[in-house]
C-alpha positions in Angstrom: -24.0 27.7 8.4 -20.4 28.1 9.2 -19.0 31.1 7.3 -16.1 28.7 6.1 -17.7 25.7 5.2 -20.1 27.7 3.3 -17.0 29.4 1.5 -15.2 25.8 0.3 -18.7 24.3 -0.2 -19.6 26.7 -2.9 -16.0 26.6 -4.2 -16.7 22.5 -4.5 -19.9 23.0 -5.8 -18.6 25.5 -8.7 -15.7 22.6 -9.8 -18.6 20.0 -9.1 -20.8 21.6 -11.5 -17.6 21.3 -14.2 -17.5 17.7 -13.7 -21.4 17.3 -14.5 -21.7 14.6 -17.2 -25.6 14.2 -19.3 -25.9 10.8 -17.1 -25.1 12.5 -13.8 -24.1 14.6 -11.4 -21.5 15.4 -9.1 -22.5 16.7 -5.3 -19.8 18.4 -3.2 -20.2 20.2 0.1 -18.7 20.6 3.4 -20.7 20.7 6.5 -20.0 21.8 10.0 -21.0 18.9 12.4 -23.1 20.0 15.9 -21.2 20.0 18.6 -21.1 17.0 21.0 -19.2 15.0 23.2 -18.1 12.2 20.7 -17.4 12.7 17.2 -19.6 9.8 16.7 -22.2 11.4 18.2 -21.6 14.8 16.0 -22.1 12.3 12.8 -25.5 10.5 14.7 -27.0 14.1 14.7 -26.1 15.1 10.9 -27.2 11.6 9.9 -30.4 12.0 11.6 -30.9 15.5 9.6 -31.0 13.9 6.3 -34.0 11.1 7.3 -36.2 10.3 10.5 -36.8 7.2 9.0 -34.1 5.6 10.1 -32.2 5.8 13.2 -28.7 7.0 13.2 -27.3 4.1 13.8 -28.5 2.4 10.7 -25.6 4.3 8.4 -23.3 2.1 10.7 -20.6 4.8 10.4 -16.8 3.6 10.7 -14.1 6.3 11.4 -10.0 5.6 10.1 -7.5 8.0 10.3 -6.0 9.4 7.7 -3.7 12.1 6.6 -4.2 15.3 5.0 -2.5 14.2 2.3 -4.8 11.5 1.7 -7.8 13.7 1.7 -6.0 15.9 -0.5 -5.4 12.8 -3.2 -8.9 12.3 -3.3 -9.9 16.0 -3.6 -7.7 15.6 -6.6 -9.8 12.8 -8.0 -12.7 13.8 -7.8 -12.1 17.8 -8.6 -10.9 15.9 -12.2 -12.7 13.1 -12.9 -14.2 14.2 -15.9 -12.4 14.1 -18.8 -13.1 17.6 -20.1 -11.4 18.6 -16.4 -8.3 16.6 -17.0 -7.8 18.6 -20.1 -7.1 21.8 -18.2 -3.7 22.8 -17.8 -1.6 21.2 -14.9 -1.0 24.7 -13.8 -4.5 25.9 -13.6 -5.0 22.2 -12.2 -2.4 22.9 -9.5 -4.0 26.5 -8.4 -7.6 25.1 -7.8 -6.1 22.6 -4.9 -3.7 25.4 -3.9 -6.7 27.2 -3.5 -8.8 24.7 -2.0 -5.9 23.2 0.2 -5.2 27.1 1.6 -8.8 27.7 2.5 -9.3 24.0 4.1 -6.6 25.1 6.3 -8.2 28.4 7.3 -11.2 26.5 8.0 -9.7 23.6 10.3 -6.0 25.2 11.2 -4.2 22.2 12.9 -6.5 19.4 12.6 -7.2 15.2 12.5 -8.8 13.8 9.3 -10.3 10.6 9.3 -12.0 8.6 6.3 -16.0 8.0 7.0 -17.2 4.7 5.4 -21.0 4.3 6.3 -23.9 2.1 4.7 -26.6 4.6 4.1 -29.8 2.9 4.6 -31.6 5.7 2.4 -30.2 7.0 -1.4 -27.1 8.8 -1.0 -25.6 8.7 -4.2 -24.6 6.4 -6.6 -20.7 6.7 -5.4 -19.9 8.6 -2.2 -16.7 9.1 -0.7 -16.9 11.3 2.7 -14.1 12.6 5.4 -14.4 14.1 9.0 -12.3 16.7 9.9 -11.6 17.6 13.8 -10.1 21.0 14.3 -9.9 23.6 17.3 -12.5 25.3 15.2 -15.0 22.2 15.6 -16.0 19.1 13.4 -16.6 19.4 9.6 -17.7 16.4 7.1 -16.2 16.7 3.5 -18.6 15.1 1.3 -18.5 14.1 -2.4 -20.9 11.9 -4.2 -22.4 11.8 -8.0 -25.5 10.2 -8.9 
């Protein structure tokens, strides 16, 4: 695994694991995509890793660019979406995505985001919200999903 998505994934994964509610549970990872020729291509290979049931073209995946910013609003969202998290402090709130926001851009430097909408054709989540990220450094997925 890429030494910097490993580093934001377990950063997502410690605020997922605050946003856990008795009914379910929040999943939050970044993944670096294999290199290819197409970033389509990149996503046919992850999506292929999760089941060989179903070719890769059955998540029918459906790139639109997007802004930084945009990714950044829905970081927000999901970071505090439980209620317990939108009782912290709007300073301590404001450090997390500092944080999260500074190592992002370690990870990608200049980059293109794009919003990924795809029709899983195995469980994925109940609600699942995913970006791809192209960088000089390569291709990453942002996912977030609870179930």
């Amino acid at each position: 695994m890429d030494k910097y998505a490993e580093r934001l994934t377990g950063f997502m994964r410690a605020v997922g694991c605050m946003n856990d509610a008795a009914n379910r549970v929040s999943d939050y990872f970044v993944v670096k995509l294999e290199k290819s020729d197409s970033m389509l291509t990149s996503l046919a290979m992850y999506h292929s890793s999760i089941t060989n049931k179903f070719p890769a073209a059955y998540w029918h995946p459906q790139l639109k660019e997007c802004s930084q910013k945009i990714v950044m609003e829905t970081v927000k969202i999901w970071f505090f979406e439980h209620e317990d998290m939108q009782l912290l402090p709007s300073s301590l709130k404001q450090n997390i995505l500092a944080n999260f926001i500074d190592d992002l851009n370690e990870m990608t430097g200049n980059a293109l985001f794009y919003s990924l909408i795809t029709s899983p054709p195995v469980w994925y989540g109940s609600l699942h919200e995913e970006f791809v990220i192209e960088s000089q450094y390569g291709r990453y997925l942002i996912h977030f999903s609870c179930h």
